[in-house]
C-alpha positions as CSV (number, residue, x, y, z in Angstrom):
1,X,0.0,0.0,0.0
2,X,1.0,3.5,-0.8
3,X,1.8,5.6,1.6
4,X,-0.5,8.3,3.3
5,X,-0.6,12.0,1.3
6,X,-2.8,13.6,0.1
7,X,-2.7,14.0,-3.7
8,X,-2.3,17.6,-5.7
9,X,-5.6,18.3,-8.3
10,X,-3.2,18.1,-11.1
11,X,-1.9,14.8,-9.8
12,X,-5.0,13.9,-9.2
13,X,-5.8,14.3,-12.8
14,X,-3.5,12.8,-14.6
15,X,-3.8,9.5,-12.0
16,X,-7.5,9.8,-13.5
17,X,-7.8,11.0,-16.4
18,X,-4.4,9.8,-18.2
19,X,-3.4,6.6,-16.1
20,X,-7.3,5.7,-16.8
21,X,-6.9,4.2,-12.8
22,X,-10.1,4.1,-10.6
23,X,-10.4,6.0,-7.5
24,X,-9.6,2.4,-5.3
25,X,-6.7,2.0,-7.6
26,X,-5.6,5.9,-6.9
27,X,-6.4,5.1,-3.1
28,X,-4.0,2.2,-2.8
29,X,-1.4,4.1,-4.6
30,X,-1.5,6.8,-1.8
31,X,-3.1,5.1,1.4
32,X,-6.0,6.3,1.3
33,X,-9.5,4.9,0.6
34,X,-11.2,4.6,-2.7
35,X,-14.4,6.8,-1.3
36,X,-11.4,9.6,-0.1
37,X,-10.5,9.6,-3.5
38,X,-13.5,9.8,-5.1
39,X,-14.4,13.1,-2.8
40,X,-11.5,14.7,-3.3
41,X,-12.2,14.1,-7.5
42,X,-15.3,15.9,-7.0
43,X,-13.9,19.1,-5.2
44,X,-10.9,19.2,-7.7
45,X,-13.9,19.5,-10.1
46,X,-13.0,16.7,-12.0
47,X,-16.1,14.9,-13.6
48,X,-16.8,11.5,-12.5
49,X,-18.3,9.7,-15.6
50,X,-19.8,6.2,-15.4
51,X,-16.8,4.1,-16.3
52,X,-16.8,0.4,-16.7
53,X,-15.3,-1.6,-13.4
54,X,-11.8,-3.3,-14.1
55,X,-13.0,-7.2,-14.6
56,X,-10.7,-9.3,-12.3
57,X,-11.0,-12.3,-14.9
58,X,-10.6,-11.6,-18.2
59,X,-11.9,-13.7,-20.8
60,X,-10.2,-16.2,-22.7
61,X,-9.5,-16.4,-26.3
62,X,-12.7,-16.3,-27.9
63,X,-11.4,-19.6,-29.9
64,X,-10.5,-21.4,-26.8
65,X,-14.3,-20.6,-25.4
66,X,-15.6,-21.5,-28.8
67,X,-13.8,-25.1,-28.3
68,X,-14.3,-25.8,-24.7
69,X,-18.4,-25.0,-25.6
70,X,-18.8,-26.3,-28.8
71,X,-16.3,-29.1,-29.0
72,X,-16.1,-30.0,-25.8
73,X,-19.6,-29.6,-24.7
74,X,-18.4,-28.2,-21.5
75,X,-21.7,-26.6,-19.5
76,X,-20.8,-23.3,-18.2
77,X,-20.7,-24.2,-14.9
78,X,-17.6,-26.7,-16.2
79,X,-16.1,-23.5,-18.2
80,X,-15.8,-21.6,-14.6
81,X,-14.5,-24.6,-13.1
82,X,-12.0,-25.1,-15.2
83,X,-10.8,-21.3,-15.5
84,X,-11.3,-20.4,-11.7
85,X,-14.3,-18.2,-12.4
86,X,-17.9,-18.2,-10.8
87,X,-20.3,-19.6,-13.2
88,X,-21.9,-16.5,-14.2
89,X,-19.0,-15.1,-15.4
90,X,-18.5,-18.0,-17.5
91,X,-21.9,-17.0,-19.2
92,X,-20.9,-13.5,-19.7
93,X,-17.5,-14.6,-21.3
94,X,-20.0,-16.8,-23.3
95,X,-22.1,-14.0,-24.5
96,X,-20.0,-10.8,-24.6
97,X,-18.1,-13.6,-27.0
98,X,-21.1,-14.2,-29.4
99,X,-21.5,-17.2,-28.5
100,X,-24.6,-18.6,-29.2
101,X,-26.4,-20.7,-26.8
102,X,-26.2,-24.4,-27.6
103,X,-29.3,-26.2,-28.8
104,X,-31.4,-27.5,-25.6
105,X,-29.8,-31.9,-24.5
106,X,-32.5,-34.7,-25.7
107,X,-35.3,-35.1,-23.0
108,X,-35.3,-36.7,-20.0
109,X,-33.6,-40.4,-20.5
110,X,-35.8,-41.9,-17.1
111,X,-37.6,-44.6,-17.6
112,X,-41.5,-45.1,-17.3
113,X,-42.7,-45.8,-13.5
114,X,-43.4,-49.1,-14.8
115,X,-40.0,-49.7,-15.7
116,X,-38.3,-48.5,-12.9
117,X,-40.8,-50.5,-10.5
118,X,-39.6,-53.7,-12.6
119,X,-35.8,-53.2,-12.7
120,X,-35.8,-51.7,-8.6
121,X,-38.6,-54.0,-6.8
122,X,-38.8,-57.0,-8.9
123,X,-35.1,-57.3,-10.9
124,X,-34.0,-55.9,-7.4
125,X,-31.0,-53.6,-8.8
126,X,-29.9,-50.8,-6.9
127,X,-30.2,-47.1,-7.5
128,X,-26.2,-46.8,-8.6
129,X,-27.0,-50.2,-11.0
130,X,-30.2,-48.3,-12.5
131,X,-28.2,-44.7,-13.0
132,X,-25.3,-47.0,-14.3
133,X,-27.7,-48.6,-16.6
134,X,-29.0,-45.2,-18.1
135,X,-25.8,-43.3,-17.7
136,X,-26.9,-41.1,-15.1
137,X,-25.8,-40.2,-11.6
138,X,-26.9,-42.2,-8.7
139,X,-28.5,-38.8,-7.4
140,X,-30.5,-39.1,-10.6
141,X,-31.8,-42.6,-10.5
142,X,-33.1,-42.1,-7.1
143,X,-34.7,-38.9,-7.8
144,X,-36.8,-40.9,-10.6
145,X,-38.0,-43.8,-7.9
146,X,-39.4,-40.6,-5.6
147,X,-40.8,-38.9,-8.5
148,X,-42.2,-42.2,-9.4
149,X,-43.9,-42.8,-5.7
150,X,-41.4,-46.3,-5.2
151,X,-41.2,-46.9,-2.1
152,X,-37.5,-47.1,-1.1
153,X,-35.4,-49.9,0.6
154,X,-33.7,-48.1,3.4
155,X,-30.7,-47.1,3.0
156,X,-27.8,-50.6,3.3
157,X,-30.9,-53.0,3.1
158,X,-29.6,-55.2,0.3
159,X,-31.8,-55.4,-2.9
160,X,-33.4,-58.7,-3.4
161,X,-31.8,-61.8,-4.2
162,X,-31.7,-62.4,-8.2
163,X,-32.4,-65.8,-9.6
164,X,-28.8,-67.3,-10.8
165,X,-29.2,-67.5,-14.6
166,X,-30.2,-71.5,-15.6
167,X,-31.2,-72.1,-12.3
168,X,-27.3,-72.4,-11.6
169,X,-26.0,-72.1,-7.8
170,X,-23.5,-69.6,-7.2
171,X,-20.2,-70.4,-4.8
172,X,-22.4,-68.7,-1.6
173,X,-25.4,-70.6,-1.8
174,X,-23.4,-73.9,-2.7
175,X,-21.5,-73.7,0.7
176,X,-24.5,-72.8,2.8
177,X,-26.6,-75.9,1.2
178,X,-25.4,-79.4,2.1
C-alpha cells in the first residue's frame, strides 16, 4: 500500500484522467480509501463519468471458449471450473463472445414408472445399477423412484436376491446348502 498523502488536483488528474486508474486503484497508490479519492475528485472539479469496473477475470481467447463450448460440450458451470471463475461469469465470457447458446440436450432419459418399478422391486437392482444402466448419476436414479412414488429400501438394506441364470447355484449358496 501506498503511503499516506494527500494527492495535488493536477496529480489527481492525470492519475485519472491519463493513467485511466479508478479511484480504489488511486487510493491504494497513496493510502487512502477509494471513497477519499472519489471526494476529493469531486472538489478538484474533475467529472466523474460512469466508467466500466476493471474485470478481475478476463476472458479467454474467444477460440478457446468456442472449443471448450462447442467441442467439448463443456456446460458453463464446467467453463468456470476449469478457468477459476464463478459460473456466471463464465456465461458472460459466453455472450459478450457471441456465442450462441447451444441447442437445448435430448429429453429426460428416465424410464417409465413401470419400468423403474420392474428393474428396482422385482429385478432388485440398486439405485447406482439403474443410474449406471441409463448413464446417469446415482442422485438421478433415485430422484426418478421418488418422482415415481417407489417406495425405497432403506438405506444398506440389500436389494433382493436375483435368480442365478439356468437355475445355476453360485459359490455362496453352494456352501451354505449341504
Amino acid at each position: 500500500m501506498g503511503r499516506l498523502r494527500r494527492v495535488s488536483q493536477a496529480e489527481l488528474r492525470r492519475l485519472y484522467e491519463q493513467e485511466r486508474l479508478t479511484p480504489a486503484e488511486i487510493g491504494l497508490r497513496v493510502g487512502r480509501s477509494g471513497r477519499t479519492i472519489r471526494v476529493w475528485l469531486q472538489q478538484a472539479g474533475i467529472p466523474l463519468g460512469p466508467r466500466e469496473r476493471p474485470r478481475r477475470h478476463p476472458p479467454p481467447p474467444t477460440t478457446d471458449l468456442r472449443r471448450c463450448y462447442y467441442q467439448e460440450r463443456l456446460t458453463a458451470a464446467e467453463l468456470a471450473a476449469r478457468y477459476g471463475v464463478s459460473a456466471s461469469t463464465a456465461r458472460r465470457w459466453l455472450r459478450d463472445a457471441g456465442l450462441p447458446g447451444r441447442a437445448p440436450r435430448r429429453r429426460s432419459r428416465a424410464p417409465n414408472g413401470r419400468e423403474l418399478r420392474h428393474l428396482y422391486q422385482d429385478q432388485g437392482l440398486s439405485t447406482t445399477q439403474i443410474a449406471q444402466r441409463y448413464g446417469v448419476r446415482q442422485q438421478t436414479a433415485h430422484k426418478w423412484l421418488r418422482a415415481a412414488q417407489i417406495p425405497l429400501r432403506p438405506v444398506g438394506q440389500p436389494s433382493q436376491a436375483r435368480p442365478s441364470p439356468r437355475g445355476q447355484q453360485d459359490a455362496h449358496s453352494r456352501i451354505l446348502r449341504p
